[in-house]
Legacy VTK file of the C-alpha trace (Angstrom):
# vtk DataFile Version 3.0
C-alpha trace
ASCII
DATASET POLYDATA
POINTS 267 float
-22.305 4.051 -26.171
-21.798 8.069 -26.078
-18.293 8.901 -24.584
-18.569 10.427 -21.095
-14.783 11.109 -20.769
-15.619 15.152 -21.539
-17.560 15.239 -18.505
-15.271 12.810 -16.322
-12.592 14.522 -13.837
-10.157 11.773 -14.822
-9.574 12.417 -18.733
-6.593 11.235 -19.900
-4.503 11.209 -23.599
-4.867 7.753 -24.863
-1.188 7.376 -25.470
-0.800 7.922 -21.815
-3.108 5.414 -21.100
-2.033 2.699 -23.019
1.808 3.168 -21.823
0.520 3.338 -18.121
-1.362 0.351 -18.520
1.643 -1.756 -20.094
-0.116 -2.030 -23.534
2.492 -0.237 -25.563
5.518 2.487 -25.040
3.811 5.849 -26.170
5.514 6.063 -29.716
4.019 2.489 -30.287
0.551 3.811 -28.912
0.997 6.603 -31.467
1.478 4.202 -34.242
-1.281 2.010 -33.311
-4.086 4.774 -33.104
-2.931 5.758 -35.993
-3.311 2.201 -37.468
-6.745 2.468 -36.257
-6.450 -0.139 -34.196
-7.852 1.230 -31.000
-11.591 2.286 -30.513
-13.356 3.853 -27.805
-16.944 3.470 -26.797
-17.011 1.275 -30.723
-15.394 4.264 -32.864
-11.689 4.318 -33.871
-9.861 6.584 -31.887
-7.379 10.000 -33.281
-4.327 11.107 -31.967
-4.789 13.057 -29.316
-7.881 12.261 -27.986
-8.865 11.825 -24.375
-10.486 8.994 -22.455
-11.524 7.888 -18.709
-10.886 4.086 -18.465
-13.277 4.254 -15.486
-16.425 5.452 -17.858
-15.231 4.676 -21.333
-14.686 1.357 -23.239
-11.333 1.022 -24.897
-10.039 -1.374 -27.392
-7.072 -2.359 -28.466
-6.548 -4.967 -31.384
-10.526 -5.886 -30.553
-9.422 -6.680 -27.640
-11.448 -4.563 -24.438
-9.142 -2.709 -21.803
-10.281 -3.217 -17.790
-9.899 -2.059 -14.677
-8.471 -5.444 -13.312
-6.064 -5.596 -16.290
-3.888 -1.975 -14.977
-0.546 -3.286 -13.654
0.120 -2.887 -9.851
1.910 0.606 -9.259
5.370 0.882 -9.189
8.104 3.046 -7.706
11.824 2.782 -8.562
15.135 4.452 -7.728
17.619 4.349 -10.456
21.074 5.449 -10.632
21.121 6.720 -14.335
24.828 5.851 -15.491
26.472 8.437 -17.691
25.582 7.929 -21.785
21.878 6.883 -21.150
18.599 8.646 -22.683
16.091 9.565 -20.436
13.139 8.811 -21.987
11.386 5.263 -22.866
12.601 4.688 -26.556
14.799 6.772 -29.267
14.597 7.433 -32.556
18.476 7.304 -32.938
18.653 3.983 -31.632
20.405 5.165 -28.223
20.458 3.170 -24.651
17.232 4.070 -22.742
17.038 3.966 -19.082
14.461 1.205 -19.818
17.454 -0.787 -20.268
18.603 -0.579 -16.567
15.067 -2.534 -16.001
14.982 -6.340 -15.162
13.693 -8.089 -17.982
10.354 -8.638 -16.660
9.817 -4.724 -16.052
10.930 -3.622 -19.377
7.536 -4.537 -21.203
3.667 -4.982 -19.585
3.981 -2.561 -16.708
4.020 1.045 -18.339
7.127 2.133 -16.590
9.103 5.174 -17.489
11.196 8.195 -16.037
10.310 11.080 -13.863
11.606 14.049 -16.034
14.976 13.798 -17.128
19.122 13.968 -16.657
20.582 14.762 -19.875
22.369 12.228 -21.448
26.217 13.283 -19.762
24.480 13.433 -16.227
24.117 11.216 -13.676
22.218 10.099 -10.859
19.130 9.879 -9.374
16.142 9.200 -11.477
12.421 8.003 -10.705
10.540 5.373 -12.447
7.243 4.580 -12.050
3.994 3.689 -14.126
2.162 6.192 -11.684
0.785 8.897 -13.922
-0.815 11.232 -11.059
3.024 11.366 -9.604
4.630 11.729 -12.788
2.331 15.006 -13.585
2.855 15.987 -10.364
6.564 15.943 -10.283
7.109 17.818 -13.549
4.239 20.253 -13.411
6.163 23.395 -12.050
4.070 24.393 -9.199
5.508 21.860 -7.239
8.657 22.823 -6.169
10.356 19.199 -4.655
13.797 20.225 -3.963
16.727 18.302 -6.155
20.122 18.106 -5.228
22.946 17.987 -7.190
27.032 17.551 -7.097
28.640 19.063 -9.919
31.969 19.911 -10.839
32.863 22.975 -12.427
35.725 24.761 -14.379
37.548 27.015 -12.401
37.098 28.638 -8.703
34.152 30.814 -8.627
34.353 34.199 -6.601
31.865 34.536 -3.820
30.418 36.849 -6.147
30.019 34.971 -9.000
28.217 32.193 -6.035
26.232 34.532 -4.556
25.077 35.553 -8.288
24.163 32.057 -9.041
22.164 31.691 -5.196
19.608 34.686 -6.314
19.143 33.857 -9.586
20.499 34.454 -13.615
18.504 35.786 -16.386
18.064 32.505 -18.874
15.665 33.737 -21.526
14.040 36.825 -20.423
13.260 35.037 -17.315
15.080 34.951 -14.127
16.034 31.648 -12.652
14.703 30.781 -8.499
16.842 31.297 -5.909
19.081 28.059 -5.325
21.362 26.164 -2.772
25.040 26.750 -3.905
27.577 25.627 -1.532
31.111 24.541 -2.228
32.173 21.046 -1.094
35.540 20.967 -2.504
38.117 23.369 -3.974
40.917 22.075 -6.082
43.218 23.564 -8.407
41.555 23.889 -11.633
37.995 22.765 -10.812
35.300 23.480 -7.598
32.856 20.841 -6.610
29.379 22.231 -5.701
26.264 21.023 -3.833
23.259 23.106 -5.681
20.057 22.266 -4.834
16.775 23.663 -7.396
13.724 23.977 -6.855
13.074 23.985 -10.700
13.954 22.155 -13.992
14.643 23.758 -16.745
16.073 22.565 -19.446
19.693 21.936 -19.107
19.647 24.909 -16.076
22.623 24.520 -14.111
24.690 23.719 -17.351
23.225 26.734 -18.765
23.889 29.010 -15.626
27.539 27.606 -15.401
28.073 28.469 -18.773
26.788 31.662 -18.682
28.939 32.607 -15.128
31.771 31.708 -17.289
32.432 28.093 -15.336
30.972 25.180 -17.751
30.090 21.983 -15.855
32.397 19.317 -16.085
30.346 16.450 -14.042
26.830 16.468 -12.951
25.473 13.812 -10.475
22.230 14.483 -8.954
22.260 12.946 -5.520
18.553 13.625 -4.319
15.376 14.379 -5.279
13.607 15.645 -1.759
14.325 13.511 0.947
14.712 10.023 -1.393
18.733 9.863 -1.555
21.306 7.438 -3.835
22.250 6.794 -0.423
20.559 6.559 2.719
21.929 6.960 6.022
23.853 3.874 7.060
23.232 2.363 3.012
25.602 2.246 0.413
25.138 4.082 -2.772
23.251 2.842 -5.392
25.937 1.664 -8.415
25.378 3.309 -11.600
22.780 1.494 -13.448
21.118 -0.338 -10.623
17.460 0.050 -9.146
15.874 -0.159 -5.788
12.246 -0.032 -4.847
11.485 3.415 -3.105
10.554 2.858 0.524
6.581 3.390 1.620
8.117 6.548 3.379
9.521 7.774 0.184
6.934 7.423 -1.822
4.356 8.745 1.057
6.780 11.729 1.052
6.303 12.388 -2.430
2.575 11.897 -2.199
2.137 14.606 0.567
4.553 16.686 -1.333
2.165 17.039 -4.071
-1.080 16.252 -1.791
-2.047 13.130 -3.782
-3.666 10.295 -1.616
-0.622 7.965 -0.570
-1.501 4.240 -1.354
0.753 1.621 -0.374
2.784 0.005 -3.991
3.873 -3.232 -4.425
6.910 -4.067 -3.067
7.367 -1.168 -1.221
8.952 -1.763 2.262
LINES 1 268
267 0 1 2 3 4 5 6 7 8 9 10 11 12 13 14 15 16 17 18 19 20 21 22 23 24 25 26 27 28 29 30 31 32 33 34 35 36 37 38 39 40 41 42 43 44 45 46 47 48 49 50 51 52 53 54 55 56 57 58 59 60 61 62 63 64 65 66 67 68 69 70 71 72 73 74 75 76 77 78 79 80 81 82 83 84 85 86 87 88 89 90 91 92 93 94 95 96 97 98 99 100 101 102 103 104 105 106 107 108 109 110 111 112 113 114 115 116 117 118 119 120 121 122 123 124 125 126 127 128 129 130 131 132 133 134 135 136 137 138 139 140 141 142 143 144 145 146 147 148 149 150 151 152 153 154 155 156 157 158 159 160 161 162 163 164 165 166 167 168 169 170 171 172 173 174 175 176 177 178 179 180 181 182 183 184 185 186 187 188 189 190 191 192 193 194 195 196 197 198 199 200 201 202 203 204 205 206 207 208 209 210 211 212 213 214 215 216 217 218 219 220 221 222 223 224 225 226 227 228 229 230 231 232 233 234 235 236 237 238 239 240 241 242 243 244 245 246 247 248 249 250 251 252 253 254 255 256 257 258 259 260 261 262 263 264 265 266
C-alpha cells in the first residue's frame, strides 16, 4: 500500500499519534520507532515522519492501529501544585503533572498538558488527549487570555505599571500589551492581577526581573473564561482535577473555531 498521508489534510508526527492514541508517552514513541517497531502502510517507520490514521495503516509491535481503538476525548482542569514538571515524563526523574492523574488516566488515554507553568508556578493547567486543541492553544495566533496572581518584590510606581501594561523589550522583540492591576499593597511586596495574551517563555518572570521587581509567587487563576474557581465553587486544591464543563470546552472550541464535540464526562 503507497502512503497517502502527503496528500491527506490530517498529517500528523507519529510520536504525536501514538501518545494521543494512549499507545506510548512521546519519548517512549521515540524509542520505539527507533526500535523499528512501528511500520506504516508495511515499511518501518523514521523519526519524524508523518501519517493520517484515517488513510494510512500503522503498526505497532505487529500489532494494526484503528479508528475504534482512539480513546474517548478528554478535558481536565488541574491545579498544578508548586515543584511539579509540566510536561509528560523527565529525564531527571522529577514529579510530572501526570502524577496528579487517577491511576486509570495515567497510561492508555494519551493525556498531557496544555503548554506549561514552570516548575515554581502554580495553577491552572489543561489536560487533554485532544491534539487539534492542544495546537490550537499554543500556536500564537490565538490569543486566549490567561490570568495570573503574582506577587512581586517591592511597590511598583505607576510608571514602572504602566511600562509593564504597553509592553517591555525581551529579546529584540517587544512584549503585547497586558492587564496589570494591583490587588494588594503591602509593605515589602505588591500582589498583581496580569492577564497575557501570550506565552513566552518564563514572560512575566522575565518582565519583573527586568522592571527591577522579581516575582516571588505566581498562580495562574484562569485561562479565558475556565477559572480554579467558579462562581459559587470552591477552588480547586493544589493537585486535584475536575472535568471541564461542555461550556468550557465549547468556549475553547469557538475560541480557536474548531468544531465543538461533546467529551466524555463533560457536564
Amino acid at each position: 500500500m503507497v502512503s497517502s498521508s502527503l496528500s491527506s489534510p490530517n498529517p500528523e508526527r507519529l510520536q504525536k499519534i501514538l501518545r494521543e492514541w494512549g499507545v506510548a508517552s512521546r519519548r517512549q514513541a521515540e524509542s520505539m520507532i527507533l526500535a523499528g517497531q512501528v511500520r506504516v502502510n508495511g515499511v518501518v517507520a523514521v523519526i519524524g515522519q508523518v501519517a493520517d490514521p484515517t488513510v494510512d495503516q500503522i503498526e505497532v509491535e505487529g500489532r494494526s492501529l484503528t479508528l475504534t481503538q482512539r480513546p474517548d476525548l478528554i478535558y481536565l482542569l488541574l491545579n498544578k501544585p508548586r515543584g511539579l514538571v509540566s510536561t509528560c515524563d523527565d529525564p531527571q526523574g522529577r514529579r510530572t503533572v501526570l502524577d496528579c492523574l487517577p491511576q486509570s488516566l495515567q497510561t492508555g488515554h494519551g493525556l498531557h498538558p496544555v503548554g506549561r507553568l514552570d516548575t515554581d508556578s502554580t495553577g491552572a493547567l489543561i489536560l487533554t488527549n485532544d491534539g487539534a486543541l492542544t495546537f490550537g492553544l499554543t500556536h500564537p495566533k490565538h490569543e486566549v487570555p490567561k490570568t495570573y496572581e503574582v506577587s512581586v518584590e517591592g511597590n511598583p510606581t505607576p510608571e514602572t505599571l504602566s511600562q509593564w501594561r504597553h509592553g517591555v523589550w525581551l529579546e529584540g522583540r517587544k512584549t503585547l500589551p497586558a492587564k496589570v492591576n494591583v490587588l494588594r499593597k503591602l509593605s515589602r511586596q505588591t500582589v498583581l492581577e496580569i492577564v497575557l495574551r501570550e506565552g513566552r517563555n518564563r514572560q512575566i518572570r522575565r518582565v519583573a526581573d527586568q522592571l527591577g521587581h522579581p516575582v516571588i509567587r505566581l498562580h495562574r487563576s484562569a485561562i479565558g473564561e475556565i477559572r480554579l474557581q467558579p462562581p459559587g465553587v470552591s477552588e480547586l486544591s493544589p493537585g486535584t482535577l475536575r472535568p471541564l464543563s461542555q461550556s468550557e470546552i465549547t468556549f475553547l472550541k469557538c475560541q480557536l473555531h474548531l468544531p465543538s464535540i461533546r467529551a466524555k464526562g463533560a457536564n
